[in-house]
C-alpha positions in Angstrom: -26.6 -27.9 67.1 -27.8 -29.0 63.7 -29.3 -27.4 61.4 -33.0 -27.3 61.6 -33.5 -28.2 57.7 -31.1 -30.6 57.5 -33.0 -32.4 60.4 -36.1 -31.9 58.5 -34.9 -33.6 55.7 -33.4 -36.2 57.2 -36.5 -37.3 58.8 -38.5 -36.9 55.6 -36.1 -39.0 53.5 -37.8 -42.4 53.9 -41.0 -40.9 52.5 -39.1 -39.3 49.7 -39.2 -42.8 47.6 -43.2 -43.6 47.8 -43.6 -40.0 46.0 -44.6 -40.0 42.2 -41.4 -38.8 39.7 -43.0 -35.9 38.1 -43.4 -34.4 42.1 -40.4 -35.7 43.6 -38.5 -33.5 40.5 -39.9 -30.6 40.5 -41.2 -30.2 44.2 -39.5 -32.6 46.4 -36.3 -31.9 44.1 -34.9 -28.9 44.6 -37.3 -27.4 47.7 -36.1 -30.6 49.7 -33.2 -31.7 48.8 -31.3 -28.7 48.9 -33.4 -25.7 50.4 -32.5 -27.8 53.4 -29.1 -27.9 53.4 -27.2 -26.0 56.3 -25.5 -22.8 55.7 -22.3 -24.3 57.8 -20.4 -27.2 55.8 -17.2 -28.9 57.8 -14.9 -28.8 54.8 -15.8 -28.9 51.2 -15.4 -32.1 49.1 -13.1 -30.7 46.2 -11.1 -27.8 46.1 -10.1 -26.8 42.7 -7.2 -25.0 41.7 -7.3 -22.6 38.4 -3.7 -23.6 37.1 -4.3 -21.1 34.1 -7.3 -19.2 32.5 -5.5 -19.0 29.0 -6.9 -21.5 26.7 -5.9 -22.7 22.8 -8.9 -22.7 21.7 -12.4 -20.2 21.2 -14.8 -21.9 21.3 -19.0 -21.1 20.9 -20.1 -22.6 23.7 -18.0 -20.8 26.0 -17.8 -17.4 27.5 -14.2 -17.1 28.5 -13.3 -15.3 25.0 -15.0 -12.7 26.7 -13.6 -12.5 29.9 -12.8 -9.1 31.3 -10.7 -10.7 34.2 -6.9 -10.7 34.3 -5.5 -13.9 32.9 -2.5 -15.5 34.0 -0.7 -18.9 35.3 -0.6 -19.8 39.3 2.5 -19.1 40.8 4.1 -22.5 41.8 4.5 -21.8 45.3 1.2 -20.4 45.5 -0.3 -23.8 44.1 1.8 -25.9 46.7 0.6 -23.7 49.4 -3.0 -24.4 48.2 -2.6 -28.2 48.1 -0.6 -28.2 51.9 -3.5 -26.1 53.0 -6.2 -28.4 51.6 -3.9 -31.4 52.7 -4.1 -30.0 56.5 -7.8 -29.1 56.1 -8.6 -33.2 55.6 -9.2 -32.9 51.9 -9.6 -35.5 50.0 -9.8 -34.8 46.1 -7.9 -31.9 44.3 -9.1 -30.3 40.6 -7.3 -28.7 38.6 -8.9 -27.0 35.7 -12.0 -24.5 35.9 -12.2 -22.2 32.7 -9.0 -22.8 30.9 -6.5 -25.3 29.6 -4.2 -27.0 31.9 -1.8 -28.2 29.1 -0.6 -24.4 29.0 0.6 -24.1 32.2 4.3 -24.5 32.0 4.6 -25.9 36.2 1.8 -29.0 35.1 4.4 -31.4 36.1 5.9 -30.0 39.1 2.4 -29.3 40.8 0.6 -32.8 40.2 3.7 -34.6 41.7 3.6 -32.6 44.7 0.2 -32.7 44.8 0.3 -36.8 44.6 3.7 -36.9 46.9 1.5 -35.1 49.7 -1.3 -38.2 48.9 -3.9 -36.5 46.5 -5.5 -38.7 43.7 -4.4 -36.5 40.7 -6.0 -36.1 37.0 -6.5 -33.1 34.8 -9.7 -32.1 32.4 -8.4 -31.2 28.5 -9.3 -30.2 25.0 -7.0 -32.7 24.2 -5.8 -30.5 21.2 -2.3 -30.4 22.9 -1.8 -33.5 24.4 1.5 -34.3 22.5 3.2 -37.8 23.0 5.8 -36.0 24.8 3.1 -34.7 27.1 1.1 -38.0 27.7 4.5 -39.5 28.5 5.2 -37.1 31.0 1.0 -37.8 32.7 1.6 -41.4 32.0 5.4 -41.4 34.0 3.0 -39.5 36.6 0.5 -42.5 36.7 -2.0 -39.8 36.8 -5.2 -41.6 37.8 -8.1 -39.8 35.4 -7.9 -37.7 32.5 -11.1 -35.8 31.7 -12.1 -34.6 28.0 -14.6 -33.2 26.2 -16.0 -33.7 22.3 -18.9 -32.0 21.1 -19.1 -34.1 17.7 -17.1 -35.5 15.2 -15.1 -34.7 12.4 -16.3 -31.0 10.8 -19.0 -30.5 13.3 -16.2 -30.6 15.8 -14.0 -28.6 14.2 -17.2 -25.5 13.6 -17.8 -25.8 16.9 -14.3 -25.8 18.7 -12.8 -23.0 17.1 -9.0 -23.5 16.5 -8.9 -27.3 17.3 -8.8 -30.2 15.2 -11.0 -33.2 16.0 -8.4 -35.8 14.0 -5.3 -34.0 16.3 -7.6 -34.8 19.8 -8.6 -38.0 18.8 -4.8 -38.9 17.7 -3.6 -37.6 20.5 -6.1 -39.5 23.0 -5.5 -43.0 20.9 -1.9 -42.6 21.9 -2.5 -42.3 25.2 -5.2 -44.8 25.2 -2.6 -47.7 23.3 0.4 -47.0 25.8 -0.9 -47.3 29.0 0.2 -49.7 31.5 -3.4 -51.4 31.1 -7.0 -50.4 30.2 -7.4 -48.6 33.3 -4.6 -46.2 34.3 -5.0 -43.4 33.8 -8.8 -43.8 33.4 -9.7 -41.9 30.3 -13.8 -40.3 30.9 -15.2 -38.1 28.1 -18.0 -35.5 27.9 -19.8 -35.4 25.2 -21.7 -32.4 24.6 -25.3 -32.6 23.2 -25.8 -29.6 20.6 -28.5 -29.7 17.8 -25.2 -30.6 15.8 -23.6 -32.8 17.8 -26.6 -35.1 18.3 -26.1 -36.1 14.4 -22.4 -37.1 15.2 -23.1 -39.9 18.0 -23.7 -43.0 15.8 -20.4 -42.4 13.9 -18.8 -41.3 17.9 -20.0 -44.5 19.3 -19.3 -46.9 16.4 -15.8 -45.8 15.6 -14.3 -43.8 18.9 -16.3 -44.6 22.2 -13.4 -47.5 22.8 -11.1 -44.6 23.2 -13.2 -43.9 26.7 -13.6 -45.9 29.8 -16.6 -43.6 30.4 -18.7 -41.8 28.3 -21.2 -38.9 30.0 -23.4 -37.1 27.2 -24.2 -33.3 28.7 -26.7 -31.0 27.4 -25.5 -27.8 26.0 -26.6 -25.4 28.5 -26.2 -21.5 29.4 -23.0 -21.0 32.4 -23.2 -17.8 34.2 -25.1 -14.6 34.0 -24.0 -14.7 30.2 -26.3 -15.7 27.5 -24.8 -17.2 25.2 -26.1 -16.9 21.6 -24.7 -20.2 20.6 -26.5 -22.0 23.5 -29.4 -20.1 22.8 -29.8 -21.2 19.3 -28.2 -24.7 19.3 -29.8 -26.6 22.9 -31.4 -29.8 22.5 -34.0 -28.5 24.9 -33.2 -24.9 26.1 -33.2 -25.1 30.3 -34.1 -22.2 32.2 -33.5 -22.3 36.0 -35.9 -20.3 38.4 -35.5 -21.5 41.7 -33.0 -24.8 41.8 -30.0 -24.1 43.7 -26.5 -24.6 42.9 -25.3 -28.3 44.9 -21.5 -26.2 44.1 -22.1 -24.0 47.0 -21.9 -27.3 49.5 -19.2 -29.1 47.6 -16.6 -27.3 45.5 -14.1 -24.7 46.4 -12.4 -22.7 43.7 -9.0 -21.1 44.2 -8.4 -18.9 40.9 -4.8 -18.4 39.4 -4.0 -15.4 41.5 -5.2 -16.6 44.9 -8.8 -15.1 45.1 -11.2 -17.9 46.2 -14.6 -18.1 43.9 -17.8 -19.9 44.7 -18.3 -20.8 41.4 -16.9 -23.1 38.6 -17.6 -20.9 35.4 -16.6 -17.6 37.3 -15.1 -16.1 34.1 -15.4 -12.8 35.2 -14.1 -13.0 38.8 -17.4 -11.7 40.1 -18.3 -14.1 42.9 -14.9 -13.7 44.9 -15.2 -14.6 48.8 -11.7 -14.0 49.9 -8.1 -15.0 49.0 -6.0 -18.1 50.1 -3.1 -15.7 50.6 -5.0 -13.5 53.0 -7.3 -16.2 55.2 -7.4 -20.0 55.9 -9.2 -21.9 53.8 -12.0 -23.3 56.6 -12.4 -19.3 57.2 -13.5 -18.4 53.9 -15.2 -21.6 53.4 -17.6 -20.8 55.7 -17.4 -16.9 55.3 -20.9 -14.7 56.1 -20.2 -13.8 52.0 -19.8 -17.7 51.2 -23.0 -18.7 54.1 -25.0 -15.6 51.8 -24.9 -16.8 49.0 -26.0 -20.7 50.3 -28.9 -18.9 51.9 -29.7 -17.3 48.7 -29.9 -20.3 46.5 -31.7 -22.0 49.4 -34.4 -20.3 49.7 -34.8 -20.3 46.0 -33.8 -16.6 44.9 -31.1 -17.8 42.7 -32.4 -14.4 40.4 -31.2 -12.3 43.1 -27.5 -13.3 42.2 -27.2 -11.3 38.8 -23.9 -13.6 37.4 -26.6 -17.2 38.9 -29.6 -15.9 37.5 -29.1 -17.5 33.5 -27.3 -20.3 34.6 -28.9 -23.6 34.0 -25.9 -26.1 35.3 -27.8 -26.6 38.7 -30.8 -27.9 36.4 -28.7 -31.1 35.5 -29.1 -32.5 38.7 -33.0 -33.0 37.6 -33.8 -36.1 36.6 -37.0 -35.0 35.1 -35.5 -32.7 32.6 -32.6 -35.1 32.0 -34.8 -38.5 31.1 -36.8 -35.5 29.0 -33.9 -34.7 27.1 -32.8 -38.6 26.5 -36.4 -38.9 25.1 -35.6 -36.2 22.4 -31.7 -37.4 21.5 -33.0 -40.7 21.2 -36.2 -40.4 19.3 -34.0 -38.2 16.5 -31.1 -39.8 16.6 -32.0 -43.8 16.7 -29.6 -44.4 19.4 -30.2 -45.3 23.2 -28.6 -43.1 25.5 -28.1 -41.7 29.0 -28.4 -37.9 30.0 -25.6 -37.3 33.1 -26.0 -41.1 33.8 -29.6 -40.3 35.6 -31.7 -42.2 34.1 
């Protein structure tokens, strides 16, 4: 039978468009659009697999340096397992990166050509810091399809921000990659571009002398992950997002598998503290659909996010706003002279 909500909002859908902006973002958007969602999902969309939670670099905007979790690489046969089981399960995307830096895991290789031998689309999100030319030779050989990085700046404002990494050695390291594919869109190179009271200064030089490095370019307000506020954030947002009530669109899409097995229902789980089960003990549908896992849907949708101590400071179900995003394209732009696009959404 399905769900009463989703039924509800289906049949309210067509009325959805003849609603003004500023109520259809903060009213029809998120107490529609998601507090009707089921608590029972078929399969999710994605299931991401934490390679490794080590990382080369510390940087201020994030809260792994503070992790109290163990840390470690995923056994190789554990990460086949993973991909068969999402294979059988009628999958159809694989991740593989959450909080650290797939480059370190010493198996890369092995596990993205199983996972594209057993048919899964495969690409990887880096720093870029320590993709080497014999790295990129070995993604390239792979025909990876999409590699994912992230810039919050250029030059020294870079280099302040991202701890122990070099802006020059990314962007070196990304040209080479960029000049020696097979042609301008294999492996499809995608940047985020992080939006700090810094970086903001940084996009006219970004977009005059490296945006033809990237096929796509998404610029991302800095924003607070996880119960953790982060003083950085705090001090260096564009426009500093709070988050009361909007739930987390994760919860009905992404499945995370962390290095040692234990399944998470969030991305920026540092701290292992929202763990529904382990792949080695169930079946992935089981868990998926878990009471733990339904709890925490019905949570966020009946807008009690606060009631989840590691939700309650993060802001990363707040980008799915338009309202706040064309707000803070209004800002960027004014200061900055330059005419861009928050997440795409406006």
């Amino acid at each position: 039978m399905p769900d009463l909500f989703e039924s509800l909002r289906r049949s309210l859908k067509p009325f959805f468009k003849w609603i003004p902006p500023f109520y259809r973002e903060k009213i029809i958007y998120p107490y529609i659009t998601y507090y009707t969602k089921p608590l029972k999902v078929p399969k999710p969309h994605v299931v991401v697999l934490e390679l490794s939670n080590l990382c080369n670099l510390n940087c201020k905007i994030c809260t792994r340096p503070d992790s109290d979790a163990p840390v470690g690489n995923m056994d190789v046969a554990l990460a086949k397992d993973v991909i068969k089981k999402a294979r059988d399960c009628g999958i159809q995307q694989l991740g593989f990166h959450t909080v650290g830096e797939p480059l370190l895991y010493p198996h890369l290789k092995e596990v993205l050509l199983f996972a594209k031998d057993v048919g899964f689309p495969i690409g990887i999100s880096t720093n870029a810091n320590l993709l080497t030319k014999e790295k990129a030779d070995m993604l390239l050989a792979l025909n990876i399809n999409n590699i994912r990085v992230s810039l919050e700046g250029t030059g020294e404002i870079y280099n302040e921000l991202r701890e122990k990494g070099d802006f020059f050695t990314a962007i070196e390291n990304i040209k080479y990659i960029h000049n020696k594919r097979v042609n301008d869109r294999s492996p499809r190179i995608s940047l985020n571009y992080v939006l700090t009271k810094d970086s903001i200064k940084s996009i006219q030089d970004f977009q005059k002398n490296y945006a033809y490095l990237f096929d796509h370019i998404t610029y991302c307000p800095l924003i607070n992950q996880g119960c953790v506020k982060n003083p950085y954030v705090e001090n260096n947002s564009v426009v500093l997002l709070t988050n009361d009530k909007y739930p987390c669109f994760n919860l009905w899409v992404n499945m995370y598998v962390t290095f040692n097995g234990e399944v998470s229902v969030c991305c920026v789980d540092y701290n292992h503290k929202l763990i529904v089960g382990n792949i080695q003990k169930d079946s992935l549908l089981n868990i998926w659909n878990s009471k733990q896992y339904q709890s925490y849907r019905r949570i966020n949708r009946e807008g009690r996010v606060n009631a989840i101590p590691y939700c309650k400071n993060c802001t990363m179900p707040v980008l799915l706003s338009k309202f706040y995003m064309k707000r803070i394209a209004n800002r960027v732009n004014e200061e900055c002279g330059t005419d861009i696009k928050i997440l795409d959404s406006i």
